[in-house]
C-alpha positions in Angstrom: -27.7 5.1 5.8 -26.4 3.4 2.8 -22.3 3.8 3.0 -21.9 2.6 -0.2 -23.3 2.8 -3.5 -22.9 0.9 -6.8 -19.0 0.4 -6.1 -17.3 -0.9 -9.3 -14.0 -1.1 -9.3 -11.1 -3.4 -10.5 -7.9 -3.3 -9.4 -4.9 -4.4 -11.3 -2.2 -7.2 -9.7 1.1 -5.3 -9.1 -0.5 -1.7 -8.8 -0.7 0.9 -6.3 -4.5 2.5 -6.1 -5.1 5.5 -4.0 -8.1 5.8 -3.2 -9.4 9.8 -1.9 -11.9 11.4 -0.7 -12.9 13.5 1.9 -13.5 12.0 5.9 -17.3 10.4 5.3 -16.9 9.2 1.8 -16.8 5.6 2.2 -13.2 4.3 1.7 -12.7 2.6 5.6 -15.9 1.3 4.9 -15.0 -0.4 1.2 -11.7 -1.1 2.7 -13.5 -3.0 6.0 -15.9 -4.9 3.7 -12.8 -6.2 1.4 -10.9 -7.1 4.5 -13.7 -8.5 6.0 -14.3 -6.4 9.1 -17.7 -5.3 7.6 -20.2 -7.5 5.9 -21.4 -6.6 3.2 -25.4 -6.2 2.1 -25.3 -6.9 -1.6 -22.7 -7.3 -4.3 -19.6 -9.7 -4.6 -15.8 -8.9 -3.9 -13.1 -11.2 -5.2 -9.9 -10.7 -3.9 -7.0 -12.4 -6.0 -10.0 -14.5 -7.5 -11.4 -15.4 -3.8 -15.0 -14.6 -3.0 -14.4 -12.9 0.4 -17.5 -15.2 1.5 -17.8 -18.1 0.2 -14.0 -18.4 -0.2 -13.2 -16.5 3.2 -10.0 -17.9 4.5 -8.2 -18.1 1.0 -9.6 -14.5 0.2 -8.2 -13.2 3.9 -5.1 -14.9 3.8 -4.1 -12.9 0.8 -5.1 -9.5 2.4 -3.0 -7.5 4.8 -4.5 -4.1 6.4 -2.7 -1.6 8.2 -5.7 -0.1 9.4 -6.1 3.7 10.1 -6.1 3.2 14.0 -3.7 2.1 16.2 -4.7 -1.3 17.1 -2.5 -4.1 18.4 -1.7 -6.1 21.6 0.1 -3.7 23.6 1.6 -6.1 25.9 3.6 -8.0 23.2 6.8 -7.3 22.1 7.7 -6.4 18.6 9.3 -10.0 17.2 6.2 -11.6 18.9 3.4 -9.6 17.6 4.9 -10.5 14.1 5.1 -14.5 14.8 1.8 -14.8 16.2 0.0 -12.5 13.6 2.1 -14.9 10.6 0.6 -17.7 12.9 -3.2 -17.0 12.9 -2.6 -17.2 9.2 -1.7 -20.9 9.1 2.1 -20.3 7.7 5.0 -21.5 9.5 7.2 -20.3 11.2 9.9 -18.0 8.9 12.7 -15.9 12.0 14.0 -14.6 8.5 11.6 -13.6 6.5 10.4 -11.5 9.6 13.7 -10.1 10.2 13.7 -9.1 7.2 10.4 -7.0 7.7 11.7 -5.3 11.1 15.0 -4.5 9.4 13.0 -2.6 6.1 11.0 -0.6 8.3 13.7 0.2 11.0 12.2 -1.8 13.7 15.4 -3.8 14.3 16.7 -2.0 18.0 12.7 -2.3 19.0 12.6 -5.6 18.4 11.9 -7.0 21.9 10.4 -3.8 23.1 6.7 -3.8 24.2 4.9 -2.1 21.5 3.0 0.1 25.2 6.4 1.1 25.0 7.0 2.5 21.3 6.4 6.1 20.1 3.2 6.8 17.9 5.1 6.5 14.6 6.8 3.1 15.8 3.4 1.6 16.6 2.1 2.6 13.0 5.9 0.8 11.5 4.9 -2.6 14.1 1.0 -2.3 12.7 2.9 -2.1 8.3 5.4 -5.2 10.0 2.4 -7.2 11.4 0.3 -6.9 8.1 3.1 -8.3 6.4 4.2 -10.9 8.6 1.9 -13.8 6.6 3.3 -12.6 3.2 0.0 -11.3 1.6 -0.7 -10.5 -2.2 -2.8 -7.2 -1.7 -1.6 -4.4 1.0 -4.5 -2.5 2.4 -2.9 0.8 3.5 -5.7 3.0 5.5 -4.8 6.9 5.6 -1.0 5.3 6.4 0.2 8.6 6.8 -1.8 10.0 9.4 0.5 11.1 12.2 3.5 9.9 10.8 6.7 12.1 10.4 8.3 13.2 7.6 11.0 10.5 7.8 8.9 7.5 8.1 6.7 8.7 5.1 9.6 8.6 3.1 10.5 5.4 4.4 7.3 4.3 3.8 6.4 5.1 0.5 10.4 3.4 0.0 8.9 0.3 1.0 6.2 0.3 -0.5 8.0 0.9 -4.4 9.8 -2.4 -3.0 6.5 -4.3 -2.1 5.1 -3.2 -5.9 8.1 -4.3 -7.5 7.8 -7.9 -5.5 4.0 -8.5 -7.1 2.3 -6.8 -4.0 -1.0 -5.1 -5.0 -1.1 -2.2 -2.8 -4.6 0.0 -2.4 -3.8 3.0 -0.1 -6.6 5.8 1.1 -6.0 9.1 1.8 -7.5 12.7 1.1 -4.3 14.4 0.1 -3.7 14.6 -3.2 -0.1 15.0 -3.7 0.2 11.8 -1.9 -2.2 9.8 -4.0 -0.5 11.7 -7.3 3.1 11.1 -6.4 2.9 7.3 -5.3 -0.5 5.9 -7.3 -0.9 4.2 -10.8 -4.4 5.0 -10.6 -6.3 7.1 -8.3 -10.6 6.5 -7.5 -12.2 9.6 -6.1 -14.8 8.1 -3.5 -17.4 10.8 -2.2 -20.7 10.3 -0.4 -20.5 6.6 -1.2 -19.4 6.1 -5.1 -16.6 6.3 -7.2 
């Protein structure tokens, strides 16, 4: 099976890209090979200018993924999930600049919860905090709004105006289309494997 095929894309600093297309088109697999999660069998990715081999930890420490499954240490609380996540990426310790994160996505009273402990939609705001916790460049957003209510949507796409206005390069996938329209600069339509 080849997943991909002849991907060419650039995507501008400071934009929001939606990338859509039905389930099987390729865009958690693009997104997994830019993050790192996949390797790759030909081609070269740069991320910020970072080959995302050759350059891996510069290229990685730029990139933050909220990835489309919920996936995080269960056990931990909220506050600590954040520190150690900002930790594996070498940067030191910041209490505000991660307040600051729980506070914009209405984490605050959860805080020093155990995220075994936190309803669906608070798990997918604890998996947005933790991918910002080491202050990356690009924002990986994979189908963000699946099984998320109305109110942390809107929330949501809030923040992420704010995180676009800051310099944050934001690439989101999803397959519905209003979404992509109302929040994207620039939409790519990814189907069997191209653009």
């Amino acid at each position: 099976l080849k997943a991909l095929s002849n991907i060419n894309l650039d995507i501008h600093e400071g934009e929001i890209f939606a990338l859509l297309g039905p389930n099987g088109a390729g865009k958690t697999t693009l997104i997994s090979i830019i993050c790192g999660i996949v390797n790759l069998s030909e081609g070269t990715v740069l991320a910020d200018g970072h080959n995302i081999i050759s350059d891996y930890r510069a290229a990685r420490s730029k990139i933050g993924l909220v990835p489309q499954e919920l996936s995080t240490d269960v056990f931990e609380t909220v506050w600590d999930t954040m520190n150690f996540s900002r930790g594996l990426f070498g940067k030191p310790p910041d209490p505000e600049y991660i307040e600051k994160v729980i506070r914009d996505l209405s984490l605050w009273d959860k805080k020093d919860s155990k995220i075994i402990t936190l309803s669906g939609g608070m798990k997918r705001r604890v998996l947005i905090a933790k991918a910002l916790s080491h202050e990356p460049k690009i924002l990986f957003l994979d189908e963000p709004s699946a099984g998320v209510d109305v109110e942390l949507r809107r929330e949501m796409w809030e923040m992420v105006r704010k995180l676009r206005e800051s310099g944050v390069t934001i690439i989101l996938t999803t397959h519905y289309i209003e979404e992509a329209e109302e929040m994207a600069d620039r939409i790519g339509i990814i189907n069997k494997g191209e653009i």
